[in-house]
N, C-alpha and C positions, 0 to 999 in steps of 0.2 A: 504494500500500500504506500501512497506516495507519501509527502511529509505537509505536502496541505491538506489531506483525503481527511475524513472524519466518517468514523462507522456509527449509521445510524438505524434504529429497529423502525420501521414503516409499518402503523397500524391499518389494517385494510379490513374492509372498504371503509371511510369516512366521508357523509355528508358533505356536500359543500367544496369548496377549493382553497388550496393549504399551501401558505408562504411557507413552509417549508415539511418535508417527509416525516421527522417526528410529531407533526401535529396530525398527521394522516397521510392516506391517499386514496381520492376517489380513483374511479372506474378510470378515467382518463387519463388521469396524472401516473398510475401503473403503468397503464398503455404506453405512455411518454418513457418510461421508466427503462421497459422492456424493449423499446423500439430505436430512442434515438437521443437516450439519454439526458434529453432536458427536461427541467421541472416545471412544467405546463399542464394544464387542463383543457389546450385547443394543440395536440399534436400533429404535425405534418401528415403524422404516418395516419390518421382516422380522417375519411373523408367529412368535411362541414355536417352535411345533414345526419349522418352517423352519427358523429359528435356528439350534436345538439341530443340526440335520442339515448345516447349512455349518458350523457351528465345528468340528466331528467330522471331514469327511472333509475338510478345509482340513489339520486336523491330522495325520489317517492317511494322507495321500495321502504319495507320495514328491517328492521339492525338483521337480524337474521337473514330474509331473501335477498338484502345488500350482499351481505358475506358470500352469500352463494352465486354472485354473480360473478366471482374473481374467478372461475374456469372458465369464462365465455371471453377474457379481457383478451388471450392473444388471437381468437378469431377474428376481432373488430379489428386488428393492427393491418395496414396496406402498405405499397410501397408509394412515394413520394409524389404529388402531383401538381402541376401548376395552377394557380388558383384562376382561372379560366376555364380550365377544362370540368365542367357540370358532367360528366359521361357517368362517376362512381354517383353521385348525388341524384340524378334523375332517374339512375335505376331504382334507388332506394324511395325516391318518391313516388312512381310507376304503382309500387307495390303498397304505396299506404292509399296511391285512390282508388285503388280498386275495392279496399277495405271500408274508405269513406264514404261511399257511395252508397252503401247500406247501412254503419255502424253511425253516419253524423248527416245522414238526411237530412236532419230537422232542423240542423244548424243553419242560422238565415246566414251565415260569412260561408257558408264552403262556396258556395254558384260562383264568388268574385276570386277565391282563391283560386277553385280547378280553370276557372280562364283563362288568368294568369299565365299558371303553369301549364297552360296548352300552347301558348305562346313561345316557342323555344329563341332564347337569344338568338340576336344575330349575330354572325362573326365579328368580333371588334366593336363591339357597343358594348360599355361598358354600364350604359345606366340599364339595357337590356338586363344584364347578369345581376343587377341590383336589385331591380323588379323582382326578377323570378326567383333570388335567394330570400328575399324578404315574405315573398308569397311562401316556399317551401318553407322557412320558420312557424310560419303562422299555421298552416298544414300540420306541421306535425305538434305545435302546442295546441289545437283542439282534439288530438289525438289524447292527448298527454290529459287534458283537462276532462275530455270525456272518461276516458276510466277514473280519473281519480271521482269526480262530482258520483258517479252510479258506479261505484265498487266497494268492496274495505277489505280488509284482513288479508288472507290466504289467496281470494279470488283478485283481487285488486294487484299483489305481489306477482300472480299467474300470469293475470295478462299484462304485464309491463313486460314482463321478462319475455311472452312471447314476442311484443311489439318488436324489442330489440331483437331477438333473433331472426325476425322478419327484414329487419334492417342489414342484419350481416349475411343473410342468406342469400337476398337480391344482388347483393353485389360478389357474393362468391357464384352464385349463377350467369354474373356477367362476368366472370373468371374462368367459365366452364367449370367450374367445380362443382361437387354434389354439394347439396344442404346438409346441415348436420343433422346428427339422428338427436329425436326427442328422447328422454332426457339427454341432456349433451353434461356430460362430465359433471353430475350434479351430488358429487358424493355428500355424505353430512358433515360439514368443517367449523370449524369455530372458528372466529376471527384468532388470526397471523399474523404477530407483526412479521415484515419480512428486511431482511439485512439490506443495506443498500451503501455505497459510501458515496460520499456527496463535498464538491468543491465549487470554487469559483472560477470560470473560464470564460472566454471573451468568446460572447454569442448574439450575431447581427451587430457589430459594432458597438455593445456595451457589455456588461458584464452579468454572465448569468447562471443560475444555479446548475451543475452537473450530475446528474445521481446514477450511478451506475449501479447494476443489479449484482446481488455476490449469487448467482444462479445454485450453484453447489449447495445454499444452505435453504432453498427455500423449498415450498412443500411439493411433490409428485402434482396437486391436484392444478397446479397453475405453470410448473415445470414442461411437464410433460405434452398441456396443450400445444404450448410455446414452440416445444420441440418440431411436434407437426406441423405447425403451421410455419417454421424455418423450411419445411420439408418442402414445401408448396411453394413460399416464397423464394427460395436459392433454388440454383441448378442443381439436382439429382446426380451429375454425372462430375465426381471433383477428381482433379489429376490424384494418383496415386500420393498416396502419404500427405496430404493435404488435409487440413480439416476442416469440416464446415464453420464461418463465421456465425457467431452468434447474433449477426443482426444483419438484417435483409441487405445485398453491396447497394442498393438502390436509396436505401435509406443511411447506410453509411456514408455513400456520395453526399446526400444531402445535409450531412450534418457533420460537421468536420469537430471532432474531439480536440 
């Protein structure tokens, strides 16, 4: 460990968003953790409307169904994208109006949202891409607000966590990938803190927190997702005696340590 490094325990999941990893770490800020090493709650590697959909039901969910959303955090992780390209975001909203369309009939805002978002930007317009992200926000917080207002308990936890795998599915389907199987990796775990060490490093021309993961010492049930989906995201085929990186080269590229 270096002689700036500091070792610190990361409580997971925690509500909310945390100036620093001993106070917590939501859904995102893991994700961050696992993927590209900064300490964020909007990381490169989670496409926007994704995002938006783990910060939400990280935080609606109750302490318990929170906790059990730390095996679902390395399937949300993607590789790096230009904030232009809507392609991962309009899959994932694709898949919420198909569901609005029966579950938020009643809602007098859905008719001006789904317009909107029929609307697809134009190349190079930029207040286009504005429009249609502010419309998919709002899409998926009446998604958010309709289960919370008519749900509670067990049922309310159920379908959060379906929504979001609804979200990572669509876009592992615009991956050619298969959907995950129901339950996905839902063993019974109790909150983890999990090891992490954490410095300061010059990130976008100012100075920002680093926190790298000690992988070795954390638990099978967020390891081992991790592993697969390295699987998916790296090349399959590495030169002889070569070892796999632990982080996507695409998101390495993007984030220079």
């Amino acid at each position: 460990m270096r002689s700036d490094e500091r070792l610190v325990l990361m409580p997971v999941l925690a509500p909310g968003s945390h100036a620093h990893p001993r106070a917590g770490g939501c859904f995102a800020e893991v994700a961050a953790t696992l993927s590209t090493h900064q300490w964020t709650d909007h990381p490169t590697s989670i496409p926007p409307v994704l995002g938006q959909i783990a910060r939400r039901v990280n935080d609606l969910s109750s302490p318990q169904a929170r906790t059990d959303l730390a095996p679902l955090i390395p399937w949300a992780v993607c590789g790096p994208h230009l904030s232009a390209d809507l392609t991962r975001d309009t899959a994932v909203i694709t898949a919420l109006i198909e569901s609005a369309r029966s579950e938020l009939r009643v809602d007098p805002d859905l008719d001006p949202v789904l317009q909107q978002l029929e609307r697809q930007p134009r190349p190079r317009h930029i207040v286009d891409r504005i429009r249609w992200r502010r419309a998919a926000r709002h899409l998926v917080h009446m998604h958010l607000r309709s289960i919370a207002s008519r749900t509670e308990g067990p049922t309310r936890d159920s379908q959060l966590r379906d929504l979001l795998l609804t979200a990572i599915d669509s876009i592992r389907a615009l991956e050619g990938l298969p959907t995950l199987p129901r339950p996905v990796d839902a063993p019974v775990i109790t909150a983890h803190p999990l090891p992490v060490t954490t410095h300061l490093a010059a990130v976008h021309p100012v100075l920002g927190l680093r926190v790298a993961p000690l992988l070795d010492l954390w638990p099978d049930w967020i390891r081992e997702p991790w592993n697969r989906r390295l699987d998916e995201l790296c090349p399959r085929d590495l030169p002889d005696g070569e070892d796999r990186p632990q982080q996507p080269a695409g998101i390495r590229q993007a984030v220079a340590v």
